[in-house]
FIVO-652721 format. One record per residue (C-alpha): residue number from 1; residue in one letter; x, y negated, z negated. Coordinates in steps of 0.5 Angstrom, whole numbers, plus 500, padded with zeros to 3 digits. Layout:
! residues N
<pt NUM, 'A', <X, Y, Z>>
...
END
This chain:
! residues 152
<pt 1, 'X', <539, 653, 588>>
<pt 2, 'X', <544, 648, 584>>
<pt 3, 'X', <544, 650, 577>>
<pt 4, 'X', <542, 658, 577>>
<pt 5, 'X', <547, 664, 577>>
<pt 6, 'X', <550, 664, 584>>
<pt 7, 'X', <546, 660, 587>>
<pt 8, 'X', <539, 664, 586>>
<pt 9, 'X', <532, 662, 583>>
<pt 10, 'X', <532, 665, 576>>
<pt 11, 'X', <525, 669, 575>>
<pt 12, 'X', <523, 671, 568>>
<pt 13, 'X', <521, 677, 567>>
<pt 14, 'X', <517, 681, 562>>
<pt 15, 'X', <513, 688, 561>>
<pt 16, 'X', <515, 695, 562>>
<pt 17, 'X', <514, 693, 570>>
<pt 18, 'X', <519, 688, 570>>
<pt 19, 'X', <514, 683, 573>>
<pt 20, 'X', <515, 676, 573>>
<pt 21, 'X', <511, 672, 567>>
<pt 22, 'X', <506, 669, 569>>
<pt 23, 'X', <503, 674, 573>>
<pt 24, 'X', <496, 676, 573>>
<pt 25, 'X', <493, 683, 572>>
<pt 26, 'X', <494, 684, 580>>
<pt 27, 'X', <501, 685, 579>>
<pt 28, 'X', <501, 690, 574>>
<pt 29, 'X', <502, 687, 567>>
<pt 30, 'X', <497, 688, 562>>
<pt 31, 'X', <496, 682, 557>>
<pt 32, 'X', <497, 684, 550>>
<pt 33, 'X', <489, 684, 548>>
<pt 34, 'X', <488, 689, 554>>
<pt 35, 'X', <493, 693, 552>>
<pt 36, 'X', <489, 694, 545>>
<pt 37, 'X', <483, 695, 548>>
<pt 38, 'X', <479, 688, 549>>
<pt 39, 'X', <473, 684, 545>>
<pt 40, 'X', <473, 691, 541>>
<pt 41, 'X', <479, 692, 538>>
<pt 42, 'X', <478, 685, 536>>
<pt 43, 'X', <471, 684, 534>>
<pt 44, 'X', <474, 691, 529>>
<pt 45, 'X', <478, 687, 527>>
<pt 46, 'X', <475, 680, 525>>
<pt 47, 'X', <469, 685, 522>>
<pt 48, 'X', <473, 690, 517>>
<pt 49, 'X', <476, 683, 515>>
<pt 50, 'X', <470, 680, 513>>
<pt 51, 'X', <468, 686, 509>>
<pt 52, 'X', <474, 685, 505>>
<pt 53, 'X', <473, 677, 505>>
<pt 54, 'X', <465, 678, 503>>
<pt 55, 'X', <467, 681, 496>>
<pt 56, 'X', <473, 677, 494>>
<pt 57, 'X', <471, 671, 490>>
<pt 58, 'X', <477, 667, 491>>
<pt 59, 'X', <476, 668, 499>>
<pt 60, 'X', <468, 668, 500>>
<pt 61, 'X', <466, 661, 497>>
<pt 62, 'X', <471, 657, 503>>
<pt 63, 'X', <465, 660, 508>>
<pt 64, 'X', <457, 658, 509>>
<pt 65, 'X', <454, 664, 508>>
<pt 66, 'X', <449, 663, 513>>
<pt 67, 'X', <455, 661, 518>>
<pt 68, 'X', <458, 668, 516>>
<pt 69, 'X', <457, 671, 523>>
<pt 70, 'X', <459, 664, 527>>
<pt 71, 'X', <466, 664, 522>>
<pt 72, 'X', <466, 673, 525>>
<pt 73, 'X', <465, 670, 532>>
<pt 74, 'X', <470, 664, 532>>
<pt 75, 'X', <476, 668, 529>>
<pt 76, 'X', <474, 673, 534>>
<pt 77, 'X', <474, 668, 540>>
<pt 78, 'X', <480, 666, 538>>
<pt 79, 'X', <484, 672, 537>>
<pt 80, 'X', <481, 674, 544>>
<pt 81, 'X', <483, 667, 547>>
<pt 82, 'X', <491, 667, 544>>
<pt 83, 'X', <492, 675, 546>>
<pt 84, 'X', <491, 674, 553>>
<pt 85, 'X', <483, 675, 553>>
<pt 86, 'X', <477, 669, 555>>
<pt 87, 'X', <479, 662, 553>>
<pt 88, 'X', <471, 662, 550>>
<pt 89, 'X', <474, 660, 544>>
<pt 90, 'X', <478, 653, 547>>
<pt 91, 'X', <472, 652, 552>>
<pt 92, 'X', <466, 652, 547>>
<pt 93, 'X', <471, 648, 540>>
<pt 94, 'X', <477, 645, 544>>
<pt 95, 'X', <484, 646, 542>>
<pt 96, 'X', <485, 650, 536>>
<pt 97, 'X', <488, 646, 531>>
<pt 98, 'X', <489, 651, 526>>
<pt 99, 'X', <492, 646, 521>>
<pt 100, 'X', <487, 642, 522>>
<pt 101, 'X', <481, 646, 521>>
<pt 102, 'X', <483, 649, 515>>
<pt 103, 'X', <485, 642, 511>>
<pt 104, 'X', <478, 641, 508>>
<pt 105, 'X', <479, 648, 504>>
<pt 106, 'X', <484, 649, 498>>
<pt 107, 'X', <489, 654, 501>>
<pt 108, 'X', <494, 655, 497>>
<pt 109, 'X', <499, 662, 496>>
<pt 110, 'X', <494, 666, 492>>
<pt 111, 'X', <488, 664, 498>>
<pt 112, 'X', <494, 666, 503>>
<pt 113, 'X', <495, 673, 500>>
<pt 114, 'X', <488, 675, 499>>
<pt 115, 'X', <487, 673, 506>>
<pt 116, 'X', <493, 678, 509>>
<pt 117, 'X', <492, 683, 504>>
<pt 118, 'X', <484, 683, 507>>
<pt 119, 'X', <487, 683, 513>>
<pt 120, 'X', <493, 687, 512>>
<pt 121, 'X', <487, 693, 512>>
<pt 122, 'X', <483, 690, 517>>
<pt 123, 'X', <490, 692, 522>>
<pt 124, 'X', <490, 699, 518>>
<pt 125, 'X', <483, 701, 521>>
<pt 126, 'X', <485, 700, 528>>
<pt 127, 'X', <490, 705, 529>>
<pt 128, 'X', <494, 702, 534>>
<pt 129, 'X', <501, 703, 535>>
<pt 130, 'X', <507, 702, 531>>
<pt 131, 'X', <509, 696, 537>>
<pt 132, 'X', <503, 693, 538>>
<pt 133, 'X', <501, 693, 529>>
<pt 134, 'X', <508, 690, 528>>
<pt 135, 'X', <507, 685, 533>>
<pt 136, 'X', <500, 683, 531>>
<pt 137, 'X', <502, 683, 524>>
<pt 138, 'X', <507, 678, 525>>
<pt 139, 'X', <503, 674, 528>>
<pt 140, 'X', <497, 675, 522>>
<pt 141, 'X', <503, 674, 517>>
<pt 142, 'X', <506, 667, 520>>
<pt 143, 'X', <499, 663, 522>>
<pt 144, 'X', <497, 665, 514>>
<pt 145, 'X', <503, 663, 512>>
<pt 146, 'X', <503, 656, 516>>
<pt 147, 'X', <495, 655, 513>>
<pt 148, 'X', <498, 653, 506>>
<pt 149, 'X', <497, 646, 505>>
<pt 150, 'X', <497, 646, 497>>
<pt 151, 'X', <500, 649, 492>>
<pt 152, 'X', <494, 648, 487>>
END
């Protein structure tokens, strides 16, 4: 093949396996949100955050309380979805638009590091392993980061 190391298909591999990426659970590869433990860990995850949220007056005011559970099952939905699990999130809401859906709220640095510092112990509480906390985190850390949208 024109265009690859000796003239063979190159093949993207990842996990432990080594299987080809984009793969499905039949060849051995767990997604990221199975390896965790599915809709509970996430589900934990999203609840002990809004616990956090629901006493912090700076963070608590930005959700309708009577839509409080809608926010904890569409976080949830969208984690899920982004980790590898349902696709129930894009199926009921449409592309995610994060930037999009959180221009009508004033999130500015002190909003971010309330957000992550709720979040950082609604991680702590799901006891995962170093990899799969850091890698989490990682993720939490940028997409709270990319939420910024004034510096009032």
């Amino acid at each position: 093949m024109p265009g690859t190391p000796g003239g063979q298909p190159v093949t993207i591999r990842v996990g432990q396996a080594g299987a080809p990426a984009g793969a499905g659970s039949d060849a051995g590869v767990q997604s990221f949100y199975d390896q965790v433990g599915g809709r509970a860990t996430f589900e934990k995850l999203v609840r002990a955050f809004y616990a956090g949220v629901s006493a912090d007056p700076v963070l608590y005011p930005m959700y309708p309380e009577a839509d409080l559970e809608g926010a904890i099952q569409r976080l949830t939905g969208f984690l899920e979805q982004y980790w590898g699990g349902p696709g129930t999130y894009s199926e009921e809401r449409g592309h995610p638009r994060l930037r999009m859906r959180h221009l009508p709220f004033a999130v500015n640095p002190d909003a971010r590091d309330r957000w992550l510092a709720h979040m950082r112990v609604a991680v702590d509480s799901l006891d995962l392993s170093p990899l799969h906390e850091a890698t989490l985190w990682d993720y939490l850390e940028r997409a709270a980061h990319a939420m910024v949208n004034t510096f009032d």
